[in-house]
N, CA, C and O atoms as a GROMACS GRO file, in nm:
protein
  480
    1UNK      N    1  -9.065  -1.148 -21.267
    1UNK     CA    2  -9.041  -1.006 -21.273
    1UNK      C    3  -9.139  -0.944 -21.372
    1UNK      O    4  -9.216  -1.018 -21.432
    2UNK      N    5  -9.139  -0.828 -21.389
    2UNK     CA    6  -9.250  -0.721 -21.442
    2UNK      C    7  -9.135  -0.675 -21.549
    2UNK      O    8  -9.019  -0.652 -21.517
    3UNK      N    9  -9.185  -0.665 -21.675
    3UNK     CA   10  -9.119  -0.587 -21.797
    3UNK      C   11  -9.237  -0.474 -21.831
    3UNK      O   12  -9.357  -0.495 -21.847
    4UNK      N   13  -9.166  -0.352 -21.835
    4UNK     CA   14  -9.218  -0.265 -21.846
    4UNK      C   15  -9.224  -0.182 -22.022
    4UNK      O   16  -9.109  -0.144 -22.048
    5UNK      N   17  -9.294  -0.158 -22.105
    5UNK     CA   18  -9.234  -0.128 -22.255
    5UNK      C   19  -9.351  -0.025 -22.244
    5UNK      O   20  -9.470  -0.040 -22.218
    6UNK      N   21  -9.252   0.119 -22.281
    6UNK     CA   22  -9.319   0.235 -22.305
    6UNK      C   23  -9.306   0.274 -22.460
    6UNK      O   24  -9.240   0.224 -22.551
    7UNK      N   25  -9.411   0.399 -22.453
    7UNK     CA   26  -9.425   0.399 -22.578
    7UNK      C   27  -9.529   0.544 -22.625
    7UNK      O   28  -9.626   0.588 -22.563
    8UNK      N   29  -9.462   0.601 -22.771
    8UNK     CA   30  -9.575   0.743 -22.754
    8UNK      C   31  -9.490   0.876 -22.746
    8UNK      O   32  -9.548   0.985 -22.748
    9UNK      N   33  -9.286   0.863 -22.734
    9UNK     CA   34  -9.255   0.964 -22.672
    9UNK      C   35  -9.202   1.024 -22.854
    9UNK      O   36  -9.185   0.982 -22.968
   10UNK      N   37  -9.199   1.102 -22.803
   10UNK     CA   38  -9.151   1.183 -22.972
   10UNK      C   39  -9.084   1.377 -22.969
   10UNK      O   40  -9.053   1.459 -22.882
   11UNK      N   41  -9.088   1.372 -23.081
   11UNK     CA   42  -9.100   1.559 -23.085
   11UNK      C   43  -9.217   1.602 -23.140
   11UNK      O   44  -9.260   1.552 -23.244
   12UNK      N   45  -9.280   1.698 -23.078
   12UNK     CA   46  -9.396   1.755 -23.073
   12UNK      C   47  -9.398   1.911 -23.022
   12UNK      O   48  -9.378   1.956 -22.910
   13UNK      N   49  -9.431   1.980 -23.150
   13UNK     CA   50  -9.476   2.145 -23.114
   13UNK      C   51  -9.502   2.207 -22.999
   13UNK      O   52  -9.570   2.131 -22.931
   14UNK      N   53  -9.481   2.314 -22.941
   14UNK     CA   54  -9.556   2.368 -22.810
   14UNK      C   55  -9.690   2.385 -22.846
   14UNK      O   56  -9.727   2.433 -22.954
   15UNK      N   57  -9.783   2.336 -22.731
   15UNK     CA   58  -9.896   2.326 -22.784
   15UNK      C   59  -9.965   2.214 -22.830
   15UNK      O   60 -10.088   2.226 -22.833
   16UNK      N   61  -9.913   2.100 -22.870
   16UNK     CA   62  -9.922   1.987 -22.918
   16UNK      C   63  -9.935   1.908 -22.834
   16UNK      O   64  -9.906   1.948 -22.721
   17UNK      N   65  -9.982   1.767 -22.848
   17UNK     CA   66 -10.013   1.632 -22.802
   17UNK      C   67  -9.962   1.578 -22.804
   17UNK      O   68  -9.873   1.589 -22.889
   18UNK      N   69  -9.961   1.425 -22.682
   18UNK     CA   70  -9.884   1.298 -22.718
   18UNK      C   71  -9.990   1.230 -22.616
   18UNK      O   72 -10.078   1.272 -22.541
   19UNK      N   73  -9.934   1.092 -22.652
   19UNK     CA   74 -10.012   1.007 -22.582
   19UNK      C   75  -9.902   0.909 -22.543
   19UNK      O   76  -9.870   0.826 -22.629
   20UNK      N   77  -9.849   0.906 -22.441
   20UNK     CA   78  -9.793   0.764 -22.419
   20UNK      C   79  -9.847   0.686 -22.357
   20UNK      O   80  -9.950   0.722 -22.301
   21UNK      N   81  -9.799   0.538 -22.341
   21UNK     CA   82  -9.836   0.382 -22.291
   21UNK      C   83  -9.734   0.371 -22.271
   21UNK      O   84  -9.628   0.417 -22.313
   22UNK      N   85  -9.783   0.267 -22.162
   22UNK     CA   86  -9.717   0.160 -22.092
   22UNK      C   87  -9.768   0.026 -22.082
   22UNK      O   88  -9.877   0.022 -22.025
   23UNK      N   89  -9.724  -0.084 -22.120
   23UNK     CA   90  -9.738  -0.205 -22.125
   23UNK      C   91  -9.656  -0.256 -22.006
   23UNK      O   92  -9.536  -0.226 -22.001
   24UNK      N   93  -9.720  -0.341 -21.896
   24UNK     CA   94  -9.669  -0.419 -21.848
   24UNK      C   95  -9.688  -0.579 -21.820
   24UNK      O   96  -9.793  -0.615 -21.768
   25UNK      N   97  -9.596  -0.669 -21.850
   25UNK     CA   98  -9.616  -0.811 -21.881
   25UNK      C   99  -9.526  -0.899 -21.784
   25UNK      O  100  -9.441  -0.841 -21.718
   26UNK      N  101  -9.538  -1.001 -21.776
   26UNK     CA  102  -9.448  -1.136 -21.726
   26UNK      C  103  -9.574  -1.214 -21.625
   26UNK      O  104  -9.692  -1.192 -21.599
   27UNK      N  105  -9.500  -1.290 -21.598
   27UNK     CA  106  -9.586  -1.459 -21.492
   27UNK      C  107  -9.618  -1.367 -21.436
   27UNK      O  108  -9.724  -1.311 -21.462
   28UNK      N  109  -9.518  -1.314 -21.323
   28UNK     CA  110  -9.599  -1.321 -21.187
   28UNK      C  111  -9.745  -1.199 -21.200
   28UNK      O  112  -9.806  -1.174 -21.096
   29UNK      N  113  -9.777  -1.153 -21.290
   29UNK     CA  114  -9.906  -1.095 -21.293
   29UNK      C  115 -10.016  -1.185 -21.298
   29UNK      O  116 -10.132  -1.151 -21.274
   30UNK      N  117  -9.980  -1.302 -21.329
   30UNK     CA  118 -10.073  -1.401 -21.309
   30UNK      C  119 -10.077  -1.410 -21.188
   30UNK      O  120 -10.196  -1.430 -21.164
   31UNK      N  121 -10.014  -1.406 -21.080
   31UNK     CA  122  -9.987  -1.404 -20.941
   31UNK      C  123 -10.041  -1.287 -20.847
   31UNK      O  124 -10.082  -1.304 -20.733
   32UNK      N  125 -10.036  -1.208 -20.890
   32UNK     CA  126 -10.027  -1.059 -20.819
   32UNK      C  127 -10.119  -0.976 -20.954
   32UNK      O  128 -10.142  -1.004 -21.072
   33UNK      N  129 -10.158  -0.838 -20.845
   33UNK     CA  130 -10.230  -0.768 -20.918
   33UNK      C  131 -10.167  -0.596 -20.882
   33UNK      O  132 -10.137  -0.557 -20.770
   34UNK      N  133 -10.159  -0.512 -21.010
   34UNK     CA  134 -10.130  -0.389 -21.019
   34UNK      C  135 -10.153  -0.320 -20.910
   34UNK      O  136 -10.273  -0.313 -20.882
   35UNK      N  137 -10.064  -0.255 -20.824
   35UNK     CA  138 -10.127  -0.117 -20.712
   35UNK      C  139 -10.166  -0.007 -20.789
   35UNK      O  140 -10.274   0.039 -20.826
   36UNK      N  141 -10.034   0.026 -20.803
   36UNK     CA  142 -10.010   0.175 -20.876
   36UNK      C  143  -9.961   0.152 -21.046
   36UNK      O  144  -9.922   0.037 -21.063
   37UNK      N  145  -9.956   0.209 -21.132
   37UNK     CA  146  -9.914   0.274 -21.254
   37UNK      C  147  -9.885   0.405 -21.223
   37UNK      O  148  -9.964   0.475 -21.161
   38UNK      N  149  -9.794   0.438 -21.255
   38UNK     CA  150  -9.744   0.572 -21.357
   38UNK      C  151  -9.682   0.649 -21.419
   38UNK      O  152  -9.678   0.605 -21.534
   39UNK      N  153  -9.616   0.761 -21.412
   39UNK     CA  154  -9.520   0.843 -21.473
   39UNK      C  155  -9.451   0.916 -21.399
   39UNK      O  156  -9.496   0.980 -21.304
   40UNK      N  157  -9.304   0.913 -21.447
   40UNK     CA  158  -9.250   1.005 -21.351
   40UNK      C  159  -9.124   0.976 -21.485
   40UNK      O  160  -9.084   0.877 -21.545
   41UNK      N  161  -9.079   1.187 -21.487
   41UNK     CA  162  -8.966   1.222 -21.593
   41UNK      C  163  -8.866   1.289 -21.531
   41UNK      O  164  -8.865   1.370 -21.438
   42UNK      N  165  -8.790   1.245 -21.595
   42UNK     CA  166  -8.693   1.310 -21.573
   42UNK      C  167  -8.567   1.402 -21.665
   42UNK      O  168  -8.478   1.346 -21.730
   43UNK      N  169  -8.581   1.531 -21.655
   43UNK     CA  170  -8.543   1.675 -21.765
   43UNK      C  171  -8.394   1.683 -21.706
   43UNK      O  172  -8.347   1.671 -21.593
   44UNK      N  173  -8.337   1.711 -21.847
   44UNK     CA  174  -8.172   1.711 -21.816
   44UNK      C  175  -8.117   1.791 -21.689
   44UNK      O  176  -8.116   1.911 -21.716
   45UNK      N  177  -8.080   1.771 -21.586
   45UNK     CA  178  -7.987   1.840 -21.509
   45UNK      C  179  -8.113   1.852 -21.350
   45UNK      O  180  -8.095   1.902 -21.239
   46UNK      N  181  -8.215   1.792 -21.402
   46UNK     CA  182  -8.334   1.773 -21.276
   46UNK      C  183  -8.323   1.654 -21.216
   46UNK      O  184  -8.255   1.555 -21.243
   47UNK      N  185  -8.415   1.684 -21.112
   47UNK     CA  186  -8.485   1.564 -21.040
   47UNK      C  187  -8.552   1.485 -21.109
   47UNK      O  188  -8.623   1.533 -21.197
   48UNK      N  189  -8.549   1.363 -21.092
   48UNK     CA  190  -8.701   1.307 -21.120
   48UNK      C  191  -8.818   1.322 -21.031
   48UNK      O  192  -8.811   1.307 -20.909
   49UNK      N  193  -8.933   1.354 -21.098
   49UNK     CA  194  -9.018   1.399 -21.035
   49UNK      C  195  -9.105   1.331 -21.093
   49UNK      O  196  -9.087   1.295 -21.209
   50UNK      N  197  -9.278   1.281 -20.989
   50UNK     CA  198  -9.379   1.268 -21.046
   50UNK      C  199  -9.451   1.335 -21.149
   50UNK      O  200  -9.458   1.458 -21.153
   51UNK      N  201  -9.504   1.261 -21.231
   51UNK     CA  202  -9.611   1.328 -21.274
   51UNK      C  203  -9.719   1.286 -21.289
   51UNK      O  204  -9.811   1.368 -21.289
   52UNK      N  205  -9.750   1.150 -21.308
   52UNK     CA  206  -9.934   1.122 -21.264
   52UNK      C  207  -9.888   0.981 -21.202
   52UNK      O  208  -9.773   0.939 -21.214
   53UNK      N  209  -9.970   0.927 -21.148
   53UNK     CA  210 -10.032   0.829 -21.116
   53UNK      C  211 -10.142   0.772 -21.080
   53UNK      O  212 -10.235   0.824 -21.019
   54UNK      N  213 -10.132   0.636 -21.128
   54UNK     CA  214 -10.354   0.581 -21.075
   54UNK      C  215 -10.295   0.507 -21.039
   54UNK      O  216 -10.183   0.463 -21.067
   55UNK      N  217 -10.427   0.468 -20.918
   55UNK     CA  218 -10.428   0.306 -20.841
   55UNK      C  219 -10.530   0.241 -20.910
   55UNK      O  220 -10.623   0.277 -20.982
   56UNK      N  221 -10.472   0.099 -20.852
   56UNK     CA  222 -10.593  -0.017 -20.891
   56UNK      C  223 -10.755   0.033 -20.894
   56UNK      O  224 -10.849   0.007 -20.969
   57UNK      N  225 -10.738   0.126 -20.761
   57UNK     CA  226 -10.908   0.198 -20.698
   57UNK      C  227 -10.932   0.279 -20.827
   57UNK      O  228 -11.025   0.260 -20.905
   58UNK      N  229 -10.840   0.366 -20.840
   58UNK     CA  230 -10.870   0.445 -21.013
   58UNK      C  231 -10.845   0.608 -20.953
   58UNK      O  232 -10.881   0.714 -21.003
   59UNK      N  233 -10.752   0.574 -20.797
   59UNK     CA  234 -10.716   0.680 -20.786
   59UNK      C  235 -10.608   0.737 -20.819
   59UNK      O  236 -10.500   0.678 -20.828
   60UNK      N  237 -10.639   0.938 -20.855
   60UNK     CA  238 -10.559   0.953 -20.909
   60UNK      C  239 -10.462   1.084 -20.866
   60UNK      O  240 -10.510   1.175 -20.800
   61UNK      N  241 -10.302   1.084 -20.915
   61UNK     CA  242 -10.257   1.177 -20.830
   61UNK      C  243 -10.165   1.273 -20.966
   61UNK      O  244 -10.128   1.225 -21.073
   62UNK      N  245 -10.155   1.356 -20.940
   62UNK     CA  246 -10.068   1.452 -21.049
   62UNK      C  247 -10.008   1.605 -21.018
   62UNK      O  248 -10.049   1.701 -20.953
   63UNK      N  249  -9.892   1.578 -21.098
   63UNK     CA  250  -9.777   1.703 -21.016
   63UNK      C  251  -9.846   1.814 -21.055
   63UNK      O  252  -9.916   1.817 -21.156
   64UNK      N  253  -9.824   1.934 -20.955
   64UNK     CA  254  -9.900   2.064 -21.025
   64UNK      C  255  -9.875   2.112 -21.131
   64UNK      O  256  -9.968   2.164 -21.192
   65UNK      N  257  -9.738   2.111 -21.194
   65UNK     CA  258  -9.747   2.143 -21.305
   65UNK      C  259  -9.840   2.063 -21.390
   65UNK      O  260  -9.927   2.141 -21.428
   66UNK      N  261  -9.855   1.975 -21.425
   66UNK     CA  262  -9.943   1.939 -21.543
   66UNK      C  263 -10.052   1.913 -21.526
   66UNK      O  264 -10.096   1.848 -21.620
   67UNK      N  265 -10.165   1.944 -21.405
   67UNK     CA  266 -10.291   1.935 -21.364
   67UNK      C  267 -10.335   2.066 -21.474
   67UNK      O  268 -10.289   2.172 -21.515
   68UNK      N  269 -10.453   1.982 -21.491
   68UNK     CA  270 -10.532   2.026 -21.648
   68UNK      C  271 -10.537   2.028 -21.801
   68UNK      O  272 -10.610   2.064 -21.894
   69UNK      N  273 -10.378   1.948 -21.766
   69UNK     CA  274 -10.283   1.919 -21.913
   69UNK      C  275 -10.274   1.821 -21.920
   69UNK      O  276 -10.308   1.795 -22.035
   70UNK      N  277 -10.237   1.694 -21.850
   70UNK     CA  278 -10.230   1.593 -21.852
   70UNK      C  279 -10.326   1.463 -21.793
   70UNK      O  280 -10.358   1.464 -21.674
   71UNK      N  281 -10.363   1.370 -21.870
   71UNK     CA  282 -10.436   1.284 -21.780
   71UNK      C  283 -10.390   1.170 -21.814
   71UNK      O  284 -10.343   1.142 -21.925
   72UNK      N  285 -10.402   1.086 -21.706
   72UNK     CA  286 -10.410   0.954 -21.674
   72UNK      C  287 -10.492   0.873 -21.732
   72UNK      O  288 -10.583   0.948 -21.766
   73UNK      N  289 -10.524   0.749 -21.771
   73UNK     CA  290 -10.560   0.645 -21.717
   73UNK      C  291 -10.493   0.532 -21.709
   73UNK      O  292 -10.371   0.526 -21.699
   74UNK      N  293 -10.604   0.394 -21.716
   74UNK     CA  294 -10.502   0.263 -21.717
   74UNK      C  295 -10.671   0.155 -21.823
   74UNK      O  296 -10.782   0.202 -21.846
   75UNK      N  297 -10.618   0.010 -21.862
   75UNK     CA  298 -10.662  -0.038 -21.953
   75UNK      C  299 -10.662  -0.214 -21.816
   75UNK      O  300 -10.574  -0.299 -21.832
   76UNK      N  301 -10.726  -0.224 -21.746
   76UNK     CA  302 -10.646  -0.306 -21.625
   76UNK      C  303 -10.634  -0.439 -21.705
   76UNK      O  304 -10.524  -0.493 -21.718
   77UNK      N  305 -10.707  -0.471 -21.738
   77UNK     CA  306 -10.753  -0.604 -21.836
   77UNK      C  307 -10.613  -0.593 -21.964
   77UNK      O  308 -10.611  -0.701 -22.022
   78UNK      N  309 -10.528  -0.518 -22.007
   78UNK     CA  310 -10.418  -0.531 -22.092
   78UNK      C  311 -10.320  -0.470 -21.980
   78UNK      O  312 -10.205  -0.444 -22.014
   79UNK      N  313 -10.365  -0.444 -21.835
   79UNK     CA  314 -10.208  -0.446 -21.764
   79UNK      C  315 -10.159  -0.274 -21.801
   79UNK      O  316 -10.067  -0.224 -21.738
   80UNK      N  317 -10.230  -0.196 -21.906
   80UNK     CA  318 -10.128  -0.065 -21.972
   80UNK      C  319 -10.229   0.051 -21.879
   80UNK      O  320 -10.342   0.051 -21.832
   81UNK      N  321 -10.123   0.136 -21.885
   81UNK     CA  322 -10.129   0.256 -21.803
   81UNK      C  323 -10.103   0.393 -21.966
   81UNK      O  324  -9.996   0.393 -22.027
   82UNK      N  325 -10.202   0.476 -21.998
   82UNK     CA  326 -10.131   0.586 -22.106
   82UNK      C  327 -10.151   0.747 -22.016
   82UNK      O  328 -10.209   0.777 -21.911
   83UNK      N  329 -10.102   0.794 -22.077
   83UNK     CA  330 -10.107   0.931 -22.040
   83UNK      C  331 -10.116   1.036 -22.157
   83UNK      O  332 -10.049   1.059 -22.258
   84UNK      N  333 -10.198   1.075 -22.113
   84UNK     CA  334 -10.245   1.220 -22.266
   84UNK      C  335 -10.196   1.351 -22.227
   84UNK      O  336 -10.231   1.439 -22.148
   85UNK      N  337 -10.100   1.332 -22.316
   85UNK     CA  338 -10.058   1.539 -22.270
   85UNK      C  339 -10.128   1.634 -22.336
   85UNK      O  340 -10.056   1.625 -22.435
   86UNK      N  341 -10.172   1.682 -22.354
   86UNK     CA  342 -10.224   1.825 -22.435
   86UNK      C  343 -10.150   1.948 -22.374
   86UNK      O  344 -10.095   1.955 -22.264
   87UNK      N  345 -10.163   2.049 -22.477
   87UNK     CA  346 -10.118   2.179 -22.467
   87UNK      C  347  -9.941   2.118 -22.411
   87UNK      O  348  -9.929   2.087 -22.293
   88UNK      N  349  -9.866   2.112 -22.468
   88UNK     CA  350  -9.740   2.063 -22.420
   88UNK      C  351  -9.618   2.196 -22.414
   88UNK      O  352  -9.598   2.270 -22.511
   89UNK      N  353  -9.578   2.201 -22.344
   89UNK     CA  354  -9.478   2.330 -22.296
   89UNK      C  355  -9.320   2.295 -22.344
   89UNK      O  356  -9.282   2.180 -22.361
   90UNK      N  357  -9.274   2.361 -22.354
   90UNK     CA  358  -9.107   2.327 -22.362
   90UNK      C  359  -9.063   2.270 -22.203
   90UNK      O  360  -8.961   2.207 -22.176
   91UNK      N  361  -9.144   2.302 -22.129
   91UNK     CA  362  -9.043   2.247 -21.983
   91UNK      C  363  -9.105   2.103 -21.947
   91UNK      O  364  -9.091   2.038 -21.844
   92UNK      N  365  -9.180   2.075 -22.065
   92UNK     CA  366  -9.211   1.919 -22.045
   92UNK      C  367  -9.122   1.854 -22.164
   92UNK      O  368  -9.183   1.787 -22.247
   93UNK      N  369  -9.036   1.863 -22.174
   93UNK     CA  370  -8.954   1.785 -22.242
   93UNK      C  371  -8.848   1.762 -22.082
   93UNK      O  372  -8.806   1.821 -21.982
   94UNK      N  373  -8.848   1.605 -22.170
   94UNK     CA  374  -8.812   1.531 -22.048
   94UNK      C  375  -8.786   1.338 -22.086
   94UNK      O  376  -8.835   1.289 -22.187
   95UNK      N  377  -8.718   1.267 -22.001
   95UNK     CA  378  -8.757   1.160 -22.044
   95UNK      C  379  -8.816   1.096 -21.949
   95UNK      O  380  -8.767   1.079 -21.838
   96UNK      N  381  -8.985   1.031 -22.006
   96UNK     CA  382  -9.047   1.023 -21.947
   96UNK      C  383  -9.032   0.831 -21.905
   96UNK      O  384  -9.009   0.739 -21.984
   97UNK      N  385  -9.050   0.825 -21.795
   97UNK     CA  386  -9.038   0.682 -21.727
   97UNK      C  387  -9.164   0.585 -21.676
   97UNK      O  388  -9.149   0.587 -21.554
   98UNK      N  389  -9.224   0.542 -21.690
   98UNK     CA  390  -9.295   0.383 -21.660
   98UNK      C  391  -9.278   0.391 -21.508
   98UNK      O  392  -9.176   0.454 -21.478
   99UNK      N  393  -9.329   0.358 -21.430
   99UNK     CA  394  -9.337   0.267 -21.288
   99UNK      C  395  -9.445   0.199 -21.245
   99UNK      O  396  -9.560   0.234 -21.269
  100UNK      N  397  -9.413   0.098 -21.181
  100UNK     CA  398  -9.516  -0.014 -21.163
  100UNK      C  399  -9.502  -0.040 -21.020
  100UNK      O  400  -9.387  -0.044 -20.975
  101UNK      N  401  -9.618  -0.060 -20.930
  101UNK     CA  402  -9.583  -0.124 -20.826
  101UNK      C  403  -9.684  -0.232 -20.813
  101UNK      O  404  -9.800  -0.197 -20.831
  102UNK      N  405  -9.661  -0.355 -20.786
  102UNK     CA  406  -9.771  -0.457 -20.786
  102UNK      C  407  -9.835  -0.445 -20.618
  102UNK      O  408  -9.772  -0.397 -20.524
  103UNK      N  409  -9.945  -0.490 -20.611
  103UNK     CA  410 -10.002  -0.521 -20.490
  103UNK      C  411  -9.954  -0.576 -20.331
  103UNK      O  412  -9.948  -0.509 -20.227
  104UNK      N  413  -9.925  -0.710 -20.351
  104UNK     CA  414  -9.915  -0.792 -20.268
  104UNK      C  415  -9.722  -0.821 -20.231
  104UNK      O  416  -9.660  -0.799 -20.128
  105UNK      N  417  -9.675  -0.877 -20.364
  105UNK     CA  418  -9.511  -0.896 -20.334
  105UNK      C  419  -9.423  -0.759 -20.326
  105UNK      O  420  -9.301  -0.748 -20.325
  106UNK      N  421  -9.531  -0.651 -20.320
  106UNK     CA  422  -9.461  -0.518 -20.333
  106UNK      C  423  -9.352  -0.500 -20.450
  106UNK      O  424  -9.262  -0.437 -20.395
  107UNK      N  425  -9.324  -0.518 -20.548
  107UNK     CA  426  -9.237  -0.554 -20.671
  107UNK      C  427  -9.244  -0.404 -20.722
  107UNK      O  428  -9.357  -0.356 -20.731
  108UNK      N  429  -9.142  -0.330 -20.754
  108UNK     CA  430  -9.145  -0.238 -20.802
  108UNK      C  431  -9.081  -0.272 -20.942
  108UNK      O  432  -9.016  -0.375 -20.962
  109UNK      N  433  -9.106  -0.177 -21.037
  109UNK     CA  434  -9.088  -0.175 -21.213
  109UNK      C  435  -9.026  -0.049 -21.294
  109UNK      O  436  -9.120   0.028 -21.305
  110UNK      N  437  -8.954  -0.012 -21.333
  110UNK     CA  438  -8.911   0.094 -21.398
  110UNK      C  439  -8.900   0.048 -21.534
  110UNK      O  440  -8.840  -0.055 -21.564
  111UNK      N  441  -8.972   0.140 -21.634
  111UNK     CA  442  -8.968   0.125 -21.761
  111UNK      C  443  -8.816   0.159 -21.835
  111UNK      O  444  -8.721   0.167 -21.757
  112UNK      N  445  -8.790   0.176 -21.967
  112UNK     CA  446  -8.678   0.252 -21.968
  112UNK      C  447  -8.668   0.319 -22.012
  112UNK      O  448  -8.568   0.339 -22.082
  113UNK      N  449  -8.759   0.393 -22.001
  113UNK     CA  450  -8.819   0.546 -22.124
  113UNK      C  451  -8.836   0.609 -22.217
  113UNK      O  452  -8.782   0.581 -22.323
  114UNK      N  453  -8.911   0.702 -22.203
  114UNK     CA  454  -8.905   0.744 -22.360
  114UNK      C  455  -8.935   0.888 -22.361
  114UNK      O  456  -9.021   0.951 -22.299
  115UNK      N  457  -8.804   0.945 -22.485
  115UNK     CA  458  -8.819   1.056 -22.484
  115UNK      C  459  -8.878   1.173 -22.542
  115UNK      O  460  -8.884   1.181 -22.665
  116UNK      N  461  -8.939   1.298 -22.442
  116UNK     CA  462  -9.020   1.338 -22.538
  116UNK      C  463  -9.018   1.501 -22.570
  116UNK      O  464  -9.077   1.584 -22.500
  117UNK      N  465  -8.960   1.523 -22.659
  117UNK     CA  466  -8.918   1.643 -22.642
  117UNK      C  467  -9.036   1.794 -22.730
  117UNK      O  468  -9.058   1.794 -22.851
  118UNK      N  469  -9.071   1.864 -22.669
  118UNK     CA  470  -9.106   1.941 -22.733
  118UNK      C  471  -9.076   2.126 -22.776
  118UNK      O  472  -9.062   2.215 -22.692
  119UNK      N  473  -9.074   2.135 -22.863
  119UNK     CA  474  -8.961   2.232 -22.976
  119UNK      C  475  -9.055   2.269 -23.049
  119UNK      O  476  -9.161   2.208 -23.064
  120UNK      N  477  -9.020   2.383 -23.104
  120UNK     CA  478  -9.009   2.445 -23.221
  120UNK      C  479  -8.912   2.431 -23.343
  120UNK      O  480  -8.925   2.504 -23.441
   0.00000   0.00000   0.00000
């Protein structure tokens, strides 16, 4: 199985930054290789909804709200996926979640999040 350990979530100003990671580890990555990484939060009384993701290719996808605010990448060689928020809004407070999908055994991963709230 895939353990997922996030990391990066905090309180932070409107306007302000964060950076979270994701670490993902166990055997069968010796076995199999990463599809997808990414993020997807979920805000009290909402959906969960996307918000970025990359593939193995380095493609990349992101919810409209945070296109231009947020980016992606991944580190493939340490397995971690981070995400850089800038300019951060109050309606991005949320707790933000990890997902993994591996390649081949199709194995899906849910982190167990982290929350990130931003306030005044």
């Amino acid at each position: 199985q895939v353990q997922l350990v996030e990391s990066g979530g905090g309180l932070v100003q409107p306007g302000g930054s964060l950076r979270l990671s994701c670490a993902a580890s166990g055997d069968i990555l010796r076995l199999d290789s990463i599809y997808v990484m990414g993020w997807y939060r979920a805000a009290p009384g909402k959906q969960r909804e996307l918000v970025a993701t990359i593939t193995i290719s380095n493609n990349l996808k992101y919810a409209d709200s945070v296109k231009g605010r947020f980016t992606i990448s991944r580190d493939n060689a340490k397995n971690t996926v981070h995400l850089q928020m800038n300019s951060l809004k109050p309606e991005d407070t949320a707790v933000y979640f990890c997902h993994l999908s591996l390649h081949s055994s199709g194995v899906n991963a849910w982190g167990s999040g982290t929350p990130v709230t931003v306030s005044s």
